[in-house]
Each structure stands twice: as structure tokens, then as C-alpha cells.
BANU-697527 format. One record per residue: x, y, z of N, C-alpha, C in turn; residue in one letter. Coordinates in pm, whole numbers, plus 50000, padded with zeros to 5 digits. Example, Ala and Ser with C-alpha at 12.3 -4.5 7.8 and 13.67 -1.06 7.14 Angstrom:
<sites>
513194943150780512304955050780513204967050780A;512854977550708513674989450714512905000350787S;
</sites>
This chain:
<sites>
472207338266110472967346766019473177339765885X;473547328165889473897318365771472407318665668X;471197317265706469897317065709469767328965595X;470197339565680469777352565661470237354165526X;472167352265515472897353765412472777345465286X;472177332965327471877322265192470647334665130X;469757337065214468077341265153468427349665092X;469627359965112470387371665040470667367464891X;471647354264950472317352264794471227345264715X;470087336064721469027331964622468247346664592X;468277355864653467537363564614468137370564517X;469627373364553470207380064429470697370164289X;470547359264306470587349564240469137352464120X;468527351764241466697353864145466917367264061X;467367374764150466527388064085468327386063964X;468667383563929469977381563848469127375063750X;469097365663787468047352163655466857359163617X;466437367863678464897374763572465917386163500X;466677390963611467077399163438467777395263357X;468417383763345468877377863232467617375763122X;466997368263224465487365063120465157373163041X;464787385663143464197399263068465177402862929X;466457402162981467437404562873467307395162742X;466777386462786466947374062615465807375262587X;464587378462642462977380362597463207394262489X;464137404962552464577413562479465167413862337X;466147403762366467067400462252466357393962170X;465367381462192465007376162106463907381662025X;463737391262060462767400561956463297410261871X;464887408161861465507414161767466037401261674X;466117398261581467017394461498467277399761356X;468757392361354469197398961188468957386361106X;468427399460963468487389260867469677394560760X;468967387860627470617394760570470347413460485X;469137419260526469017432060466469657440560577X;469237433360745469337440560842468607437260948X;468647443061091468397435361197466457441061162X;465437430361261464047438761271464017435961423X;463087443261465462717439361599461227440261609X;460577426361657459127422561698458897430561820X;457277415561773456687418361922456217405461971X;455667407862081454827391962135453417394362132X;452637385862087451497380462098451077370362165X;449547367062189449087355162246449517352262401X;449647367762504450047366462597451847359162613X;451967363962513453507363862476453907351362484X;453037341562447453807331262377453927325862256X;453787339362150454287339862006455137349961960X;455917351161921456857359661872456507368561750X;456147379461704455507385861593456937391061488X;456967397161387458067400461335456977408761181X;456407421161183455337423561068456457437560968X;455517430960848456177442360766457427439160694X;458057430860729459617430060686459197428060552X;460067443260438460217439260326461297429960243X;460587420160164461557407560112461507413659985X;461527424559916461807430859793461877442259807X;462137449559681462207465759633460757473059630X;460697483459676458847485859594458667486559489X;457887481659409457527479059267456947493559197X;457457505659282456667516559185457657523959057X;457097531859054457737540758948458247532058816X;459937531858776460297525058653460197507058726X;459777507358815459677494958879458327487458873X;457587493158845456067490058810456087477458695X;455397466958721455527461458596456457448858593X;457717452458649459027443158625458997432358760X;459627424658727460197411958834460357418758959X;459987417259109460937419659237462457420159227X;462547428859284463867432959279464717429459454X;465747429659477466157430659611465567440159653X;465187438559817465237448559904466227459459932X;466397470459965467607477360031467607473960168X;469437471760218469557469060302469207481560410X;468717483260555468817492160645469377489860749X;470167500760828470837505060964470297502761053X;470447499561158469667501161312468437487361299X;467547492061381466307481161373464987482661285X;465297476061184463557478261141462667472661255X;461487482061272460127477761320459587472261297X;459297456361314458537447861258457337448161377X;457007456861416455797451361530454377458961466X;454367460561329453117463661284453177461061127X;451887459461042451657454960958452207465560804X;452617459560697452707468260598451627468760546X;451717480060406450537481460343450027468860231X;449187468760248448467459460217448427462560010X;448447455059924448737457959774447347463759712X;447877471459638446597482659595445687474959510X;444757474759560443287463659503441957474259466X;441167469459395439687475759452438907468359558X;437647471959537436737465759664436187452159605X;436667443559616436557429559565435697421459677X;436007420859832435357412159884434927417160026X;433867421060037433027431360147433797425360357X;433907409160304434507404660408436397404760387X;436277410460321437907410660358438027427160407X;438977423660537439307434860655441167439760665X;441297447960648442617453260664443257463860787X;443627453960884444537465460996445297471660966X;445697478860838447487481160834447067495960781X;448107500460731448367517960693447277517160587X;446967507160486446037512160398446967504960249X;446097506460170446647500660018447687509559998X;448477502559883449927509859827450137498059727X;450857503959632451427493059555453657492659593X;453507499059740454417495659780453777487259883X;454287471359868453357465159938454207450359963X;455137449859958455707440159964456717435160066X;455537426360133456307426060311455427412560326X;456627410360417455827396260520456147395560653X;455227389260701455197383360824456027367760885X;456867372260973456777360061053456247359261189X;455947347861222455307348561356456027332661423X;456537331661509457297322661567456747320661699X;456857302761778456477300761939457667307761979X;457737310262107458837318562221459667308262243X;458827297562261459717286162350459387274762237X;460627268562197460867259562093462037254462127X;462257240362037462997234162018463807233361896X;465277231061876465827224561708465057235161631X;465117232861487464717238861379463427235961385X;462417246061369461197244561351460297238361191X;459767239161107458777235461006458337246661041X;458127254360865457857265260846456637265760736X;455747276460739454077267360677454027286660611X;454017282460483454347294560429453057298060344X;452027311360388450367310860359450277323760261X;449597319960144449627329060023447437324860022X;447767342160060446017342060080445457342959918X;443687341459918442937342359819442837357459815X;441767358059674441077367459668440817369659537X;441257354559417440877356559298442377363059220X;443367366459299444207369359215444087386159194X;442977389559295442637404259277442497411759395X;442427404759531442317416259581442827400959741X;442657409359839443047403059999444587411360033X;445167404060139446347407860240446657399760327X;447827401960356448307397260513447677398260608X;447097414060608446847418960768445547413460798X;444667405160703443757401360744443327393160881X;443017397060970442317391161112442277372061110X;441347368560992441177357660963442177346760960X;443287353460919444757346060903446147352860970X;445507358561096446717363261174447507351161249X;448517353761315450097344761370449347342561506X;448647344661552448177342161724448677326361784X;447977318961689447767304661753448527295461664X;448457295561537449327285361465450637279061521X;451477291461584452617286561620452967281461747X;451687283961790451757271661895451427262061916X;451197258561789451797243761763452887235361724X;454017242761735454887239961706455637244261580X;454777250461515455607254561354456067277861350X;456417279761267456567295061232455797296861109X;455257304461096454377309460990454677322560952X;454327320260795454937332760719453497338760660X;453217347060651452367357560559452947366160457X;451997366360356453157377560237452057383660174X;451907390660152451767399760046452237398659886X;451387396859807451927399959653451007409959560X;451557411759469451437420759357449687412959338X;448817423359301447307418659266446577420859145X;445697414059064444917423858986446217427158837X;445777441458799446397446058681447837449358707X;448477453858861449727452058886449737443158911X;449627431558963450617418958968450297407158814X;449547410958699449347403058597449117407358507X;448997418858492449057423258322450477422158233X;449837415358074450667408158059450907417457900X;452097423657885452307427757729452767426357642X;453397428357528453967426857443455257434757424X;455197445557472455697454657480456597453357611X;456267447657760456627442057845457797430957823X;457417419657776457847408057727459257413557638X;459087421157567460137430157492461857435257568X;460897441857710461937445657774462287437857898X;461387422957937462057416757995462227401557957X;462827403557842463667389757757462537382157714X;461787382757641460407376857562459247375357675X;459327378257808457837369257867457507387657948X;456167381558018455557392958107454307390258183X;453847397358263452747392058339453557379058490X;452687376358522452947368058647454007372758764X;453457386058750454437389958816454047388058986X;452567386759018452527380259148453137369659162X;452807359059101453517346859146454907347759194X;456187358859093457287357759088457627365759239X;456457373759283456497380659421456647366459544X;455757357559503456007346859564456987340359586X;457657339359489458917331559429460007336959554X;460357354759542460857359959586460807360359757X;459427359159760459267360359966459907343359980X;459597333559907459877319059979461787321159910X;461927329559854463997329159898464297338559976X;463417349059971463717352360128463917340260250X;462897336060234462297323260347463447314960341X;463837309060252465257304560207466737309160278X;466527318260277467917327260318468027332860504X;466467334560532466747344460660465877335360747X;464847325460725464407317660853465207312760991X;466537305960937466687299761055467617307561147X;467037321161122467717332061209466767330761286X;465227325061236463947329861335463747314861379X;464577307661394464387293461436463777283261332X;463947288461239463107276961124463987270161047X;463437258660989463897252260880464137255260747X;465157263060701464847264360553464677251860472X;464517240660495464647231160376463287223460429X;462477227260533461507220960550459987231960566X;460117236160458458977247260427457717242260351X;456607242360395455427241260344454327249160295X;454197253660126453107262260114451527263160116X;450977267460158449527271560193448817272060148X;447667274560084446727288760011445607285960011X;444577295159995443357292859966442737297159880X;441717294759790441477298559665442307303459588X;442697320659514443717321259448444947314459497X;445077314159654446157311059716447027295859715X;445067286359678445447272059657445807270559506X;445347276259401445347276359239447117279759271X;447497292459343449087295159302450027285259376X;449217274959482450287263459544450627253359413X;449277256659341449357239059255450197245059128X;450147257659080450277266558984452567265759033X;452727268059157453757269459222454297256059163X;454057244059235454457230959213455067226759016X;454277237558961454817231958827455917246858781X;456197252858846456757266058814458347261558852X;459497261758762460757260358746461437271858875X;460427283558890461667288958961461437287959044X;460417279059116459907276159258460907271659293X;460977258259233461807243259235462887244659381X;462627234259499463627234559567462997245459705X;462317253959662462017264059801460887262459877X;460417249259853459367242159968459587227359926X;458757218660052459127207060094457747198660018X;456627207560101455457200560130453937214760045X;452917210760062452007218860009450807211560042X;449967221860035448707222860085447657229159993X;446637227659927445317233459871444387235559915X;443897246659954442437245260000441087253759914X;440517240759817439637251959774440297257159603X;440677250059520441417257859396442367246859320X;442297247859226443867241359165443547242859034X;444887241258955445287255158832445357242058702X;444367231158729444837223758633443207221058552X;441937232558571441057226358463440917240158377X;439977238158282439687250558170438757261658251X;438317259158358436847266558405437567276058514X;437467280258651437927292158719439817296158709X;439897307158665441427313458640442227302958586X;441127297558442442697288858369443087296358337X;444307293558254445897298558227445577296758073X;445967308558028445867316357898447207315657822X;447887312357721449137314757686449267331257659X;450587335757694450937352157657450557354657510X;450747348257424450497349657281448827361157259X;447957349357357446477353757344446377367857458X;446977365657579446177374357645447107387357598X;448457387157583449017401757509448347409957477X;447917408657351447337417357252446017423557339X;444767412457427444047423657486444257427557579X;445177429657650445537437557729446837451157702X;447257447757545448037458457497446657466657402X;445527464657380444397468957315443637478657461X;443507474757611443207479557700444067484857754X;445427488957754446627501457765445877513257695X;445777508457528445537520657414444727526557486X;443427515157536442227523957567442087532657662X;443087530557799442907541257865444307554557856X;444767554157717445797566057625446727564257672X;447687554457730448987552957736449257544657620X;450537551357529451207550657427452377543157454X;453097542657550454167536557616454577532457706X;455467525557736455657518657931455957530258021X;456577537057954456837552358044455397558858094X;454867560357977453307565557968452567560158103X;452077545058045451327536758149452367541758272X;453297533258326453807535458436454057550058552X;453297561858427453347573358468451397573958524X;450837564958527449217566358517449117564858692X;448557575058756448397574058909447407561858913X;447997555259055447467546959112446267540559120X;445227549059136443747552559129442947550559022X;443737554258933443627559058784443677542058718X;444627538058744445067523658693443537516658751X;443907508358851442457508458940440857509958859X;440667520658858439027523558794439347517358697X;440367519458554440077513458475439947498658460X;440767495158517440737476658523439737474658574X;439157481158671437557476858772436317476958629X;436647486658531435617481358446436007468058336X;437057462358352436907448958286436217436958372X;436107443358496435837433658523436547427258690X;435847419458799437147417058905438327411858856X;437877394058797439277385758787439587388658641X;440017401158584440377400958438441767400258430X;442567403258506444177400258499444437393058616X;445087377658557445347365558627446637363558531X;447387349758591448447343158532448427340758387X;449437335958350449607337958184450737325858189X;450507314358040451777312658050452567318257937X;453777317358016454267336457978455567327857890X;456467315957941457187308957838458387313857909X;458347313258074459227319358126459377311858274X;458587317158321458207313458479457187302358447X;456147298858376455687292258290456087290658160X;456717277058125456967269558026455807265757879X;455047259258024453757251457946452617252758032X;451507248057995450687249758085450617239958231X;449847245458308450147236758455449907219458423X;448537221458368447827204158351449767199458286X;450317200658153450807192358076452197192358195X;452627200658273453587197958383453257188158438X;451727189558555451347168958641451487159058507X;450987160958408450557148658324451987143658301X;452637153458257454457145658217455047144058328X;454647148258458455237141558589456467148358635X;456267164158589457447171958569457237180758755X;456117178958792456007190258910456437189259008X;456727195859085457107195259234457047181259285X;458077171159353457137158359401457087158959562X;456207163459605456397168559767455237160359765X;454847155559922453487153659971452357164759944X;451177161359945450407174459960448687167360030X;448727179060082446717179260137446227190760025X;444787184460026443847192359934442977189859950X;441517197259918440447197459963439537209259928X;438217207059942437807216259960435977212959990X;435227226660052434347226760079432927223360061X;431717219460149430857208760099429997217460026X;429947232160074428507244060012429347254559925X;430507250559861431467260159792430297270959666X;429417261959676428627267359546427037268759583X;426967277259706425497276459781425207287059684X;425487295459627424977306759593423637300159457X;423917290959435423347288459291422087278559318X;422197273459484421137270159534420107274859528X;420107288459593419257298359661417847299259550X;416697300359617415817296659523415507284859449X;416137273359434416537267459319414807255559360X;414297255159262412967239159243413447232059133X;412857222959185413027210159096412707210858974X;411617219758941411107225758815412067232358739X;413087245058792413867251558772415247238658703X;415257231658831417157223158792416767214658643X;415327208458638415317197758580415427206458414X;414647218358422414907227558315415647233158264X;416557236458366418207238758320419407228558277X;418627217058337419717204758300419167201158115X;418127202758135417357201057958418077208757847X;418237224357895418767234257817420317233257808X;421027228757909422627227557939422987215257848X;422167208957927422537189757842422267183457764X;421017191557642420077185057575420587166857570X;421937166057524422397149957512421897143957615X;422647148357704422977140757864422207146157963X;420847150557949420187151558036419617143058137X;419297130458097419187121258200420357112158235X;421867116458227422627112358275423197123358391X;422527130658338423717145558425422037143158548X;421107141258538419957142658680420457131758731X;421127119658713421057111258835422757114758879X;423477119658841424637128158918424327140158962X;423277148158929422697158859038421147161659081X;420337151659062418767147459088417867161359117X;417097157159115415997167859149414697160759151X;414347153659233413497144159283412357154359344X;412457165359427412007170859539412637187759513X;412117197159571412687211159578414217210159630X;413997201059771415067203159880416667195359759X;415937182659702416937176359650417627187759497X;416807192759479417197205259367418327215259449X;417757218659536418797228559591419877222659660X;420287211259668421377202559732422367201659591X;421077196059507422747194859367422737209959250X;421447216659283422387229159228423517234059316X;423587230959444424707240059538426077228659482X;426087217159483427047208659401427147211759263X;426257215059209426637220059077427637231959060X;426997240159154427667253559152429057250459207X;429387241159316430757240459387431967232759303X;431107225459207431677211759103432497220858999X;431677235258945431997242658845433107251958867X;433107255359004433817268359028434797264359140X;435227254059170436507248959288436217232759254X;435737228159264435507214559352436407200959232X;435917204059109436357197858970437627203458974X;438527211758980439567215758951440427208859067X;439647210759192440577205959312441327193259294X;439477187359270439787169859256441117166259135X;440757172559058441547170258927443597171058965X;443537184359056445127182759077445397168659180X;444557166759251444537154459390445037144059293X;444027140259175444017128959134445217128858995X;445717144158941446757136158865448057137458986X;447957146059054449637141759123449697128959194X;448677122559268448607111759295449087102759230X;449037098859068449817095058963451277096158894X;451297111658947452177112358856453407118558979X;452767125959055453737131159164454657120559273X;454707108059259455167101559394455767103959489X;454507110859573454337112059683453227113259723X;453047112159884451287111359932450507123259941X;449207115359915448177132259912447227126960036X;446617135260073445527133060169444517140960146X;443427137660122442107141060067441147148260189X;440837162160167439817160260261438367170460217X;437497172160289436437174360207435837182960368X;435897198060385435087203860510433337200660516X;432697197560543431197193160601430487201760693X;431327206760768430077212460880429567227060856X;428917226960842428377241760833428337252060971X;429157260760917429527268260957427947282061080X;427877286361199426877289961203426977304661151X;425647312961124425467325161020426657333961139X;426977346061062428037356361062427237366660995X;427907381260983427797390660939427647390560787X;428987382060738428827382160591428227367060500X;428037364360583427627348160549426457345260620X;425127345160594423797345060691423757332660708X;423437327760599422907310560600424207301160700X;423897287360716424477280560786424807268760643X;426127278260666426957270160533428227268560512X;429217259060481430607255560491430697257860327X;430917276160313431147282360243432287283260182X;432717291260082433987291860003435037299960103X;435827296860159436457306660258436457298760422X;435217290660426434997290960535436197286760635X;437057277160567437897266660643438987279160680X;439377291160638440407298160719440427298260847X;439397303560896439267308561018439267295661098X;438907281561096439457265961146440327264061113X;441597267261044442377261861042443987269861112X;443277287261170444717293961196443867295161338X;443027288261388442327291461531441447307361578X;441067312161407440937322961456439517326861424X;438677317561464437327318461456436497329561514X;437207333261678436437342861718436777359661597X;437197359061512437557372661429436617372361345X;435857363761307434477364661228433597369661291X;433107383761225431877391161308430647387461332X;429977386961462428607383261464428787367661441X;429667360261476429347344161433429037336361569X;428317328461630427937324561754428427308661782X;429997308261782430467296761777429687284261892X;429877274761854429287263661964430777252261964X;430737245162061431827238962111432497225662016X;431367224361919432047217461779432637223761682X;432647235161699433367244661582435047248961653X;435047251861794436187249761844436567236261838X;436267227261822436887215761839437677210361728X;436647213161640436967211261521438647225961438X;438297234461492439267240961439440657236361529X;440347233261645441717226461692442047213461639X;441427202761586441837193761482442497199261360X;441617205061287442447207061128443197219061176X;443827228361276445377232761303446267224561319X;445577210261409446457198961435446997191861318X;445907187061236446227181161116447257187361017X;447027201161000447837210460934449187211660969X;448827214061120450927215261144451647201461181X;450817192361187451547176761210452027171261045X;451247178960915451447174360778452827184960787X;453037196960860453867206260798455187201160866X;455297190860980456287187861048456807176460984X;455987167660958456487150860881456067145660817X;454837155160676454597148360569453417139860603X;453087142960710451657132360775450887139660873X;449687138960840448437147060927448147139161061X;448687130261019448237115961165448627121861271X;448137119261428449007118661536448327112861604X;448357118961742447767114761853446447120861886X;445427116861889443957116361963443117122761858X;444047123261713443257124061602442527117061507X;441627113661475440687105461405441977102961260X;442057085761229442747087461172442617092560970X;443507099260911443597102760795444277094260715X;443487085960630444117080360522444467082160365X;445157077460334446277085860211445067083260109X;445207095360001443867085659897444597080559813X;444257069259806444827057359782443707049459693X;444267034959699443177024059689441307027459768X;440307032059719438977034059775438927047059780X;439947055759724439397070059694439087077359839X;439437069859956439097076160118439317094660137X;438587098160157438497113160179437827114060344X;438167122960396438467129060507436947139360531X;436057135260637435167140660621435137155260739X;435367166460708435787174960866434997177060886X;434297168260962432457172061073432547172061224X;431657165861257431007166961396430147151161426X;431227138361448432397139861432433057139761316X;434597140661263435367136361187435557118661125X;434597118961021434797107960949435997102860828X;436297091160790436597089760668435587079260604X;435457077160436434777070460420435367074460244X;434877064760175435277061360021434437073959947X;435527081959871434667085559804433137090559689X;432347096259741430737092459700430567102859599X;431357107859489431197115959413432167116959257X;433167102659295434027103459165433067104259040X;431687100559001431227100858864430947112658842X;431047122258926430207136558936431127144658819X;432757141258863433987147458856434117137958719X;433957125858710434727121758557433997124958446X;432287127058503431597137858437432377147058376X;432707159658464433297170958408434097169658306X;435347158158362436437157558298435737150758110X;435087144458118434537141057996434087150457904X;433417161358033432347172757895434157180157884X;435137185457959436057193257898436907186457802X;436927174157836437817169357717436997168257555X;435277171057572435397170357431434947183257388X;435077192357490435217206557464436437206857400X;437467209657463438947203557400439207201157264X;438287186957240438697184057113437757190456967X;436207198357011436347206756942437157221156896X;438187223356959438167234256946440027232256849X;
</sites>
């Protein structure tokens, strides 16, 4: 009987303790922030916590078009965070970028959190501002979904910002009605999701004071772009580049408002808006086509003498920027496109016409000995011009001027062909999908067991820099600071380090822009 009655009471004991469980698995997919409560979902066989959509501003339409983020309105009951918002109204910019959500809107201003179930203390929070040139991408992209990151220990944020001719057109007329400046109004979307991040994380178990930002291409240009921006100041810890940085003359430098004003108050006239009422009355669509004929990246950042002071470079050089740790890096085939085709006949002829001076100084920094050796340093040429020179350039002045550590790294392995990427190449983009574990979301790509391996390293590396300022840990090849020997981080098969084999390539550059510079 005693037997009987214990097996009674553990059982009602048990079945008591799962529904408690059930009850806090419940609960914890609700929380409040300060607009109002949301309620998730679980992923990853439910050991990630989802939270999609939550807007961290006002929608930017109507007399709102144009101006700074505004607060959100607060709401009643539970927002639904268990699906994606709309993604910010773009054109067709990049054939591989994929969107799960309702569809474009320039009501678009939402983020994601995604949290482990089971955690400890305050988490490290790794806050990811995607590419796309400043013109086009999203949150909801596949490539950079919440699945796996956070189980590694950190919460991850996704956001959405203003793109293109809404998030950067910059006027005169603008500037007028919001106290002399205008334009940058993505960035300031940024500004706005990381005080959100500020204010409502450690409802979701996170650290507000130990936040780390992200990005890749536009996303890495607006980390480094971020770091010198006054109203950042204070709303991250740590930072990350991959692929971008906002400190040379060549991809999306920074224009003062003075210059870009006028043509972009000359391209208002042209498509017959007379006034901000006017423009702001121009449907959606309408806006759109016209900017698509200037061009993709024709409205980017500005310094506006606001949110930008000065330009990014003279912020590192006076030692004014952010002083956080940071990783940066970027890819070995960033610039395959300029390969393709390329003979020795071809490079040595273009280096003649480019360099007449320095033609036989610029072939033994990019040779052409052979066809194969032509198409190796046109693809460096091409990666040197359009990411690779700019990257190096922020690495090496914050290193100076920022005190604090950087860690250098440089992706290597080539990636195998995909849908949108044929060749076998560690392309511009490539490192997303290694670094949020979400390799199998690339279509048609036929992973092999070094490409998983490797993407579970640099997640490792990534969320061990986002926890303590250091990529190091356990059973990881070690990462050294670049420092003394210029050591860069080789992400292959295996993972090397070794002294940098390309600084003359880069002081190159920096030489031809500085006496670009001083003609002008």
C-alpha cells in the first residue's frame, strides 16, 4: 500500500512539475518591453527563443517620410512576434537576396530577437546590420536567421533600416526643417533599434552594456561609419567588420551635405515635386523607378554636420571613435568578377594604361607572369579596389589610434558552386552563411565536412569575441591580436595564422589616394 501511495504521490509530483514547466515554456515566450508585452516562438527544436517583427520605431510614412525615427506606439495585449515584418521598400538589387516576410513596405521598421531557452546571468548581445550597398537586403533573410547563433551562448538582434532614396536622400530643403542637416536617415534607424536594445534587452536576458555590432558590407562600412558617429556613443561595447569600412575615397565614401544637396534637390525637380509635401505625396513605386534610374548605390550617407560632424577617416585619425575592441576582415576572391577572362596580355595592358608611371611597380604587387597568375591578381585587384583597401585601412588606423585590440582575419576557402555563385570562390558575401551556421540555406550548394567545420569555428570565434573581447578559447586554433608582424588569421582548411603577405599591395593604394587628394 505504502508502495502504491508513494508511486501516486511522484506521479502527481511529475505530472505537477511538467506543468509548471509547460507553464514557464509558456511564459517565457511572452515578455514585456517598454511599448508592450510580445509573444514568440521557439526554434531549433526549441532550443532558441524567437521574438520577430517587434517595432523599435514609428513608421516612417506619410509626413513621416524623410525625418528621424520617431517612437514606436505603445500596444495592449500581446504583440505577435512569431513572424517576420516587412522587409524596407528596395528595388531588385541582388538576385540572391530572399525575403520570407509580408513583402516590401516602407513601413518597415522592426527587429528581431532571438535568444537560447536555457541560459545563464546576463547574456552578450551581437547586434547584425545586414549589407546590400545601402540599397537594398532585410532581416528575413534565410542566410542570417536566429537558428544557431544563440546557441552559443549569446542573443542576437536583426533590424531592418531605412534603404536607398528613403533611408539617404539628402536636401536642402530637408536640412531646413530638421535644424540644418538631412539624409542618413538609415544609420539614425540604427541608432534607434541599438536604444531600443538599450532599454528592453535584459527583459530578454541580455546585457545592455555588453552589446556588439555586426555587419557586412554596407553593414560593415555602417559598424566603422557607427564607431565615429556621436549619437552611437555608449550603445555598444564591441564591433565587428566583415568585408567594408567607411574610411577610403573608393566604395560608398562619404560626401559632405553641402555637395550631395543640390543633386539630389536637382533630382526631386526632375521627377516634378516642388515641395516636401509634394515629394512625400509621390507613391511608393513611383519613388523607386525613379531612383532605379540613377543608378543602384546613388543615395548613401552624407556628412550631414549632425549625426556626422566630419568625415569618418578625420574621426580614427584624431582618435575621436568608438574605443571598443573590434574583428575585421574580409574575403580572399572579393573581386573574382574582374578575373574572369583575364591574360596576361590583357593585365599587363591595363596596368600600362592605368599606371603609365608605376607600371612596373604596380606588376610586381599584382604580376602577370602566366594567364593563371593574371587572373589571381586581377581578382586582387578587383577585391583591393572595392572592400579589401578600405577594410585594411580602418584595421590599421584604429589599431593606432583606437586603444583597444583588433583581430585580423582574412576568409580563404572557397566556397563550393551554389545557385548564385557557380565558380568555387570565397566571394563577397560568402562568410554569412559560416558565420550564423546557416549554410544549408544556400541553394544548390553541396557542402563537404570542411565547410561545416569551419562555420562552427568562426560562430565560435564570433560569439567568444562577443562575450570577452577575445576570439580565443578552447580547441580553437589560436588568434592573434594584429599587432607586432601584422598576423592575420587565415579561415581555411586548416585555420592558419601567419604575418601578413600583402601590406605593400595596400600602402600602394594608400599612396595613389593620397596624391589623388592632394591634387584636388
Amino acid at each position: 500500500m505504502f508502495r502504491i501511495t508513494h508511486i501516486l504521490q511522484v506521479a502527481t509530483i511529475a505530472t505537477a512539475a511538467l506543468a509548471c514547466s509547460t507553464i514557464a515554456s509558456a511564459d517565457s515566450l511572452t515578455v514585456k518591453t517598454e511599448d508592450g508585452k510580445v509573444h514568440g516562438k521557439t526554434l531549433h527544436d526549441g532550443t532558441v527563443r524567437a521574438f520577430q517583427g517587434i517595432p523599435y520605431a514609428a513608421p516612417p510614412v506619410g509626413p513621416l517620410r524623410w525625418k528621424p525615427p520617431q517612437p514606436a506606439a505603445a500596444w495592449k495585449g500581446d504583440f505577435d512576434a512569431t513572424h517576420y515584418g516587412h522587409h524596407c521598400s528596395q528595388g531588385v538589387v541582388f538576385e540572391d537576396m530572399v525575403f520570407p516576410d509580408p513583402g516590401p513596405s516602407e513601413d518597415c521598421l522592426s527587429l528581431n530577437v532571438y535568444t537560447p531557452v536555457k541560459s545563464k546571468g546576463k547574456l552578450p548581445v551581437m547586434f547584425w546590420i545586414h549589407g546590400g550597398g545601402y540599397a537594398g537586403g532585410g532581416s528575413s533573410e534565410p542566410r542570417h536567421n536566429g537558428d544557431f547563433m544563440p546557441t552559443k551562448g549569446v542573443i542576437l538582434v536583426t533590424i531592418n533600416y531605412r534603404l536607398g532614396v528613403f533611408g539617404f536622400l539628402a536636401l536642402p530643403e530637408l536640412a531646413a526643417e530638421q535644424g540644418g542637416s538631412s539624409g542618413n536617415y538609415g544609420l539614425m534607424d540604427m541608432v534607434a533599434a541599438l536604444t531600443w536594445v538599450k532599454k528592453n534587452i535584459s527583459n530578454f536576458g541580455g546585457d545592455p552594456n555588453n552589446v556588439t555590432i555586426f555587419g557586412e558590407s554596407a553593414g560593415s562600412f555602417a559598424v566603422s561609419t557607427l564607431m565615429a558617429a556621436p549619437p552611437a556613443r555608449g550603445l555598444f561595447a564591441k564591433a565587428i567588420g566583415e568585408s567594408g569600412g567607411a574610411l577610403s575615397s573608393g566604395t560608398l565614401s562619404l560626401q559632405p551635405l553641402s555637395e550631395v544637396g543640390p543633386k539630389d534637390a536637382a533630382w526631386v525637380k526632375e521627377i516634378g515635386a516642388n515641395s516636401l509635401d509634394e515629394l512625400r505625396a509621390i507613391p511608393t513605386d513611383k519613388i523607386l523607378a525613379e531612383a532605379a534610374k540613377k543608378g543602384v548605390v546613388r543615395f548613401a550617407p552624407v556628412i550631414d554636420g549632425a549625426f556626422l560632424k566630419e568625415s569618418v577617416i578625420d574621426t580614427y585619425l584624431a582618435g575621436n571613435q568608438a574605443h571598443v575592441p573590434l574583428i575585421a576582415g574580409f574575403n580572399r576572391d572579393e573581386g573574382f568578377s574582374l578575373g574572369q577572362g583575364m591574360t596576361a596580355e590583357k593585365w599587363k595592358a591595363m596596368a600600362a594604361e592605368r599606371y603609365p608611371d608605376q607600371t612596373e611597380a604596380f606588376l610586381k604587387l599584382y604580376p602577370a607572369n602566366t594567364d593563371a597568375e593574371a587572373v589571381r591578381s586581377a581578382t586582387d585587384f578587383g577585391g583591393d579596389a572595392f572592400i579589401a583597401y578600405g577594410t585594411w585601412k580602418w584595421m590599421e588606423i584604429h589599431r593606432k589610434t583606437g586603444a583597444s585590440p583588433v583581430y585580423r582575419y582574412k576568409l580563404d576557402l572557397a566556397a563550393p558552386p551554389s545557385k548564385y555563385h557557380k565558380g568555387e570562390y570565397a566571394f563577397h558575401s560568402d562568410d554569412i552563411e559560416y558565420i550564423f551556421g546557416t549554410i544549408d540555406t544556400r541553394p544548390e550548394a553541396v557542402w563537404r565536412d570542411e565547410d561545416r567545420k569551419l562555420s562552427d569555428q568562426m560562430m565560435t570565434y564570433w560569439t567568444n569575441f562577443a562575450k570577452t573581447g577575445d576570439p580565443n578559447g578552447s580547441g580553437l586554433p589560436t588568434w592573434p591580436k594584429y599587432g607586432d608582424g601584422d598576423p592575420v588569421l587565415h579561415l581555411d582548411n586548416p585555420i592558419t595564422s601567419r604575418p601578413d603577405e600583402n601590406r605593400a599591395r595596400y600602402e600602394f593604394w594608400m599612396d595613389a589616394e593620397k596624391k589623388k587628394s592632394d591634387k584636388q
